[in-house]
C-alpha positions, 0 to 999 in steps of 0.5 A: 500500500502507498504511505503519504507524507513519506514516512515508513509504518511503524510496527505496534507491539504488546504496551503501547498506548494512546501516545503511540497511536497519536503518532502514526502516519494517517493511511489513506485508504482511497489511493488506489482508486485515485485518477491524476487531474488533467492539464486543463484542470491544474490551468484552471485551478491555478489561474492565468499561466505567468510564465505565457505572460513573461514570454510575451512581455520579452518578446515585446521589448527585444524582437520586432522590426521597430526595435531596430530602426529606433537602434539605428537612429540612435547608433546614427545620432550619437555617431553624428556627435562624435564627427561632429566634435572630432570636426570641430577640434580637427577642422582648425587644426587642418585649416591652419596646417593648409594656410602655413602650407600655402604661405612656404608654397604659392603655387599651392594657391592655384588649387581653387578649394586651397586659395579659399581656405585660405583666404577664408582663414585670414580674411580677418587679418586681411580685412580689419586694421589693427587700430582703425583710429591710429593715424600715427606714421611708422617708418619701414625700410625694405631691404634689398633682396626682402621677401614677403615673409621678411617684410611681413615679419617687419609689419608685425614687429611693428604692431601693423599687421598681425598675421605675416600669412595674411600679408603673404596672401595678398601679395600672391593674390595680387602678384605683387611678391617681387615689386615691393620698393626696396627704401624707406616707406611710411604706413599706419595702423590704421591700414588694411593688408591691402592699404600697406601693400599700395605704399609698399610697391609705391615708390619709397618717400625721400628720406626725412632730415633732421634739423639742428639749429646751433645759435651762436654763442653755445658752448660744447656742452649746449650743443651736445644737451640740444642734440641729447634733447633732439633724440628724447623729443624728435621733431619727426617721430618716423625720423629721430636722430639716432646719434650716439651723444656721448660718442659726439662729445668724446669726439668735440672734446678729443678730436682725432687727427681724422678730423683735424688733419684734413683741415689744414687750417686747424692747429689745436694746442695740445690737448684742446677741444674744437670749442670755438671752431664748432660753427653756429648755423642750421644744419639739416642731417640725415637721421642716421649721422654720425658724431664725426659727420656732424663735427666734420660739418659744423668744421667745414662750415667755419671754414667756409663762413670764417673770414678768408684772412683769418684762415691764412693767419698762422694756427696760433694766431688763429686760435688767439682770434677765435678766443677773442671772437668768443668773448665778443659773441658772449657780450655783444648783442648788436653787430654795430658794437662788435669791433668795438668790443674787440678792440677793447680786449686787443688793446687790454692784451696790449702791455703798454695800454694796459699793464696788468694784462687782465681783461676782467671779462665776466663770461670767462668765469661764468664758463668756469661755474658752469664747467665745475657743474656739468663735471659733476652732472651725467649728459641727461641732465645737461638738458634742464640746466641754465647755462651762462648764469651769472656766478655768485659769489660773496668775495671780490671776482678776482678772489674766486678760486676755481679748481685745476685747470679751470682756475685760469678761466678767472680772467680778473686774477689771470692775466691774458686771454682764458686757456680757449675759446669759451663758445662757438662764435658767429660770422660777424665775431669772427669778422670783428676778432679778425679785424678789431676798432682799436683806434679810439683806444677804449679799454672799458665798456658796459651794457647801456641796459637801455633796452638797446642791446648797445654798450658805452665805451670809455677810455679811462677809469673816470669815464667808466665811472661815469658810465655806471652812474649814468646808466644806473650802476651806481648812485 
């Protein structure tokens, strides 16, 4: 017989009671005549089958022919945003490679698509001006055997231009490349490519020339702060002067024998600067002189500007006048006093007229103050300075000392003329050193300070005295 629940029968035995019998397995007694239910009878005692509802909803997520398109459109949409940036990343990367290639070979410019990415690459540079309101000019010089990129280049470190490839394009483009102008050009900011290009194969501009003016009666050392004032204010900024000052300085105050030996006229005394022989004039330069074209000019143009009878005078006779046309270009004002002055110091280096030998002449000591001063100042300061002050001092002109070599400048305790000439004298000075009107005989003179610019003459010490008080000197 068949057992239930899978427990084996137990055999009884004499003794055992009620709790024995409870735990007997239960037979069935019915079993044999049992019949299995059918598939249709499990189905619907169990309700709705899940696993025929599981099958369906997979087959609704995986399969079917919609599935499949929707995939595609995605697989298609993200494929699109991965060229899409690797065009964008790589695109100017590509386009900057095509315009370098086409800036070092311009026959690749041939090739239409070429010549349009390019182009289109560099339209910017080639269509906007770097500062559309800056009119200020810059100078450029093109140099023989300049290419494009050279000149490009020279744009750029000029602040014209700011791509060298796009100046290169155009110039292609425009089949100019062996027509720019070798020589000096001026351009702006405020140009286009194609503006800087129309100057460049334009004729060059004459070079500019810079003007110097030295007045009569500056000293070396006016002249080389004007020339130093001159570089730092340019009169033409696309033409500064690009002298090396203190190269012209060296030079004026030790002259090689280049500069001297030439000019036969000119005999230094050992150790002397040209003060003096530095003629006064406007001199138009150009921007590029140097320190010993300058010189060799200022001295060409004493020679041809000095008296002839001067220049055929011994050298030491011509130095003697030079020194004595400086102290007259330092007191007078008008030409008509000029010999007169001249003569006035001809005749207090004359021992008979005047023993003492002194010319007690203001402007030799004003040289002196001013000497002691720019000794101690460097060149750039030389440009604030006021020169020919009148010294001050608290004792007697005759007792101030000045130091070295400069003590002989104080010509109210040295007797003579001072050790050179003290500035750069004019034509007319020069003239009347040459030839001074000592025949009246003054040893003394004085500004009239009448507003005239004249001086009073005298002979003697009374009628000096006379010339004091009557022009306000003294009471």
């Amino acid at each position: 017989m068949t057992l239930r629940g899978g427990y084996k029968p137990r055999a009884g035995g004499a003794g055992r009671g009620p709790t024995d019998q409870a735990r007997r397995v239960v037979v069935d007694r019915g079993w044999d005549g049992y019949t299995p239910p059918t598939p249709q009878e499990i189905a619907d005692a169990r309700g709705p089958a899940p696993f025929d509802t599981r099958r369906d909803y997979r087959r609704s997520r995986s399969g079917g022919p919609g599935r499949l398109v929707g995939f595609a459109m995605l697989a298609s949409l993200l494929g699109g945003i991965v060229l899409g940036g690797l065009y964008y990343v790589a695109r100017p990367l590509a386009v900057g490679g095509i315009v370098d290639w086409a800036a070092e070979n311009a026959t690749a410019l041939r090739v239409p698509f070429v010549s349009d990415i390019v182009r289109g690459a560099l339209w910017s540079s080639i269509s906007r001006p770097v500062d559309p309101k800056n009119t200020e000019p810059i100078p450029i010089i093109i140099a023989v055997n300049a290419t494009p990129p050279d000149i490009g280049d020279q744009l750029v470190g000029l602040g014209v231009i700011t791509d060298t490839r796009a100046f290169v394009y155009e110039a292609i483009e425009k089949g100019v490349t062996a027509d720019f102008q070798v020589g000096r050009h001026v351009v702006m900011k405020s140009m286009t490519v194609d503006q800087i290009i129309a100057v460049l194969i334009a004729p060059p501009v004459a070079p500019p020339r810079v003007r110097l003016t030295f007045r009569e009666g500056l000293r070396i050392e006016q002249m080389v702060a004007e020339l130093e004032y001159l570089e730092a204010n340019p009169a033409d900024k696309t033409a500064p002067l690009t002298m090396n000052v203190s190269q012209f300085y060296e030079l004026a105050t030790h002259p090689t024998a280049d500069l001297t030996g030439p000019r036969t006229w000119l005999k230094l005394p050992a150790g002397a600067s040209l003060e003096g022989f530095l003629f006064p004039a406007t001199y138009e330069v150009p921007p590029d002189t140097t320190p010993d074209q300058l010189l060799g000019m200022l001295l060409d143009a004493f020679a041809n500007n000095a008296p002839p009878e001067l220049l055929k005078l011994p050298p030491d006779q011509i130095y003697q006048k030079v020194q004595i046309a400086s102290l007259v270009e330092t007191e007078a004002k008008v030409d008509s006093d000029r010999p007169l002055i001249a003569g006035v110091y001809v005749n207090r280096l004359n021992p008979k007229m005047w023993p003492t030998g002194l010319l007690d002449a203001d402007p030799t000591l004003n040289y002196a103050n001013d000497s002691v001063w720019l000794q101690s100042h460097a060149i750039e300061n030389w440009v604030d300075y006021t020169f020919w002050n009148p010294i001050k001092t608290t004792v007697a002109l005759s007792q101030v000392v000045f130091p070295g070599n400069l003590a002989s400048y104080n010509t109210y305790h040295h007797a003579g003329l001072p050790p050179s000439p003290i500035c750069s004298p004019g034509g007319p000075s020069l003239d009347a050193a040459t030839q001074p009107d000592t025949a009246d005989g003054y040893l003394y003179f004085l500004a009239k300070n009448d507003g005239s610019g004249t001086h009073a003459f005298a002979k003697t010490q009374a009628e000096q005295d006379a010339n004091l008080k009557k022009y306000g000197y003294t009471k």
